[in-house]
C-alpha positions, 0 to 999 in steps of 0.5 A: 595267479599263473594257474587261472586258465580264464582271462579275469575282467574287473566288475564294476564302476570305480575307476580308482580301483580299475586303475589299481588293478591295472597297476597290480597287474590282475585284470586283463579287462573291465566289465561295467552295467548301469547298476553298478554306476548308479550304487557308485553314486555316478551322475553323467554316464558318458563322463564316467565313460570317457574318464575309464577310457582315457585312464585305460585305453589299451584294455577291452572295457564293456559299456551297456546301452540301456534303453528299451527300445531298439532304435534308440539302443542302436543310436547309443551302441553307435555312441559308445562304440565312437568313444574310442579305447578298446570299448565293448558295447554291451548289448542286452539280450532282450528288452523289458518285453521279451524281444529278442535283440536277435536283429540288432546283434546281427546289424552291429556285428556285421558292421564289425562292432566289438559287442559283449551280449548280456544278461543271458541265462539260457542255451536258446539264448546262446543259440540266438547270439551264434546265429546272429553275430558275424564269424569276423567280429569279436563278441563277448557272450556273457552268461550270468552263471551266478544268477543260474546257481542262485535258483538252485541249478548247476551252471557247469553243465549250461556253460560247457554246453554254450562254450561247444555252441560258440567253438565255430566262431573264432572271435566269440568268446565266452565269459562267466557272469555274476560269481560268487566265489573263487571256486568259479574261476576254476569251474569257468576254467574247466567249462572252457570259458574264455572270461570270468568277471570277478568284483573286487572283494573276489579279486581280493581272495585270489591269494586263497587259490590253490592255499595249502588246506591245512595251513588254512585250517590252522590259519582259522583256528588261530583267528578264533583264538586270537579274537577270543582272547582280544574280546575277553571271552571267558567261559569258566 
């Protein structure tokens, strides 16, 4: 684990398994969304909230505002923040409509909020962050490099293009959102992210990085052997 050259932050809403994570010493932050509390089965946001803060108030956290309206968003980012911890306040983009959260991002960051911009596809997009957040508070930029691939276009290119974009702010840091596999630690690494999220079952892989490949190959064919053999199979 001492060669992954991008801070990893756990993705998700189970505060057993941010606890544990801890405890092993991966993780140097956490990243949560309403839709990942809403699959874990959480009824009351601001408890789940103040429970990880209280567990783990030495280690940023990210917390997403979610109404739709920007007034409203601002009164729950100003909520958020006053739970104490290291707490991000995560701040979409845009709304539902398409407006910018341009003027909201820039309010926030002067007034010093530590803010994690979210849901973020593309470079104008980055251009709307870098030009709105403050040189002197710290900002998370999280691109959904995950969901770029998943339309059949290469995010390496996209990132290392917002990483140039943001290199004049000195608090910004730039995360790789939505991964899909262990090779995008590398690739955040080589695109000069500061942060990649990475769910659990990913987590779970980190023991893969750098295998020797041959011995994964003989691992492989083992593990289909072994399994043939416990169910039977039989061809002849």
């Amino acid at each position: 684990m001492s060669s992954l050259r991008v801070k990893l932050f756990q993705d998700g809403a189970d505060l057993d398994s941010m606890i544990a994570a801890r405890g092993r010493g991966l993780v140097s932050g956490y990243t949560t969304n309403p839709t990942l509390m809403r699959k874990a089965g959480i009824n009351d946001y601001k408890q789940f909230a103040q429970k990880v803060i209280a567990a783990i108030p030495d280690m940023p956290i990210s917390f997403e505002v979610f109404s739709d309206d920007f007034e409203t968003m601002e009164r729950e980012a100003r909520e958020i923040a006053s739970w104490g911890g290291d707490t991000y306040v995560k701040i979409p983009i845009t709304n539902t409509k398409g407006e910018s959260a341009g003027p909201l991002i820039s309010r926030l960051s002067k007034e010093g909020f530590s803010l994690n911009i979210t849901a973020m596809l593309t470079l104008d997009q980055v251009d709307t962050v870098a030009a709105a957040v403050s040189p002197s508070s710290r900002t998370i930029v999280s691109i959904f490099a995950g969901r770029i691939a998943d339309t059949g276009i290469d995010p390496v290119p996209v990132m290392t293009e917002a990483a140039r974009k943001l290199s004049s702010l000195p608090k910004a840091e730039l995360l790789w959102a939505s991964p899909r596999e262990v090779l995008n630690i590398a690739q955040a690494g080589d695109c000069g992210c500061h942060i990649i999220t990475a769910t659990p079952d990913i987590i779970a892989k980190l023991p893969l990085f750098g295998k020797d490949l041959h011995k994964y190959s003989l691992e492989t064919v083992k593990m289909f052997y072994d399994d043939a053999r416990a169910a039977g199979f039989k061809i002849v």
